[in-house]
N, C-alpha and C positions, 0 to 999 in steps of 0.2 A: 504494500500500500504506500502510494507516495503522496505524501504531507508539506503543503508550505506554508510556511510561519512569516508574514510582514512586521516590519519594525521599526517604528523611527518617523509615525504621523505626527502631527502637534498641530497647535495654532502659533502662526505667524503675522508677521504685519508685511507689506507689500514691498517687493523689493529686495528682503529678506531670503534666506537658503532653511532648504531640509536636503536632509541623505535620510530615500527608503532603503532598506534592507528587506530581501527576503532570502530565508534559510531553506531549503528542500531538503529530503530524508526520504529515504526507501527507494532511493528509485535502480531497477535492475540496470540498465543502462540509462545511459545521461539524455533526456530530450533534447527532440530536434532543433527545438527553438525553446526561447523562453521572453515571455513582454511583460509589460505593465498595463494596463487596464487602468479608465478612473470611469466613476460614475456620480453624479451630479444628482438630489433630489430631483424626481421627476423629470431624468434623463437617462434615454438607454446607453450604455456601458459602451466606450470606445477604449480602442486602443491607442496607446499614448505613446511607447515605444518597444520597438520586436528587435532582436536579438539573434541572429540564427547560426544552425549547428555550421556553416560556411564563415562564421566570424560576419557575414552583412548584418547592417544594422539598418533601422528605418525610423524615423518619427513622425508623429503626425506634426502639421506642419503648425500649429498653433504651439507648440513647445520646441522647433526646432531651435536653434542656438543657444537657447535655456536650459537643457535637461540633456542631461548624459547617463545611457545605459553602459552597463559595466559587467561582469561574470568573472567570475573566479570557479575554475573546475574543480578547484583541486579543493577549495572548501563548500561547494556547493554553496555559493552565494549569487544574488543578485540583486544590485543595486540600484537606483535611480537617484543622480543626484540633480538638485533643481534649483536653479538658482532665479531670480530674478523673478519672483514669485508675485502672482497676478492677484485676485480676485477670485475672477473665473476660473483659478486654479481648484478653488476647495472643492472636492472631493474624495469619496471612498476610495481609497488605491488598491488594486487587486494587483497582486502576482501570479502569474498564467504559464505553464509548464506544458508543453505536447509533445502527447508522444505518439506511435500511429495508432495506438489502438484507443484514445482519448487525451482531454484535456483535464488538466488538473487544476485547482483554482484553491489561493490560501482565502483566509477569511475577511482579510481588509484592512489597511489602516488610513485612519480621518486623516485628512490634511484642510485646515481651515484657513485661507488668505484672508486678512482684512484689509480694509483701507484707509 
């Protein structure tokens, strides 16, 4: 069973940095890819930045120059770091894991921008 753990939401003020963490466990081989997901009350869950088992990366283009995905194999981490922090940044951050036979999703951590 493969498990992720997010770590590292908070409330900020605008302008300001977070570093997510998200920790993986169990997994028999290493997924293909791995992203970040955020979701906004009363908005459907996009993808924020992808990662894949080729080292390409991708962001969506509303955090492009702001936000760096990162991985560590060797300790099964994955990170988002975020700088220049909006507003419209707050919300739920999910860490997303695939593999071919599904996706794996940890449970979230808040990130609050204020202004």
């Amino acid at each position: 069973q493969v498990q992720l753990v997010e770590s590292g939401g908070g409330s900020v003020q605008a302008g300001e940095s977070l570093r997510l963490s998200c920790a993986f466990f169990g997994p028999i081989a290493y997924p293909s890819g791995m992203a970040w997901f955020r979701q906004a009350p009363g908005k459907e869950r996009s993808e924020v930045a992808h990662i894949y088992d080729s080292g390409g990366i991708s962001y969506a283009d509303s955090v492009k120059g702001r936000f760096t995905i990162s991985q560590d194999k060797a300790k099964n981490t994955l990170d988002l770091q975020m700088n220049s922090l909006k507003p419209e940044d707050t919300a739920m951050y999910y860490c997303a894991a695939f593999f071919r036979s599904r996706t794996y999703w940890g449970q979230g951590t808040q990130v609050t921008v204020s202004s």
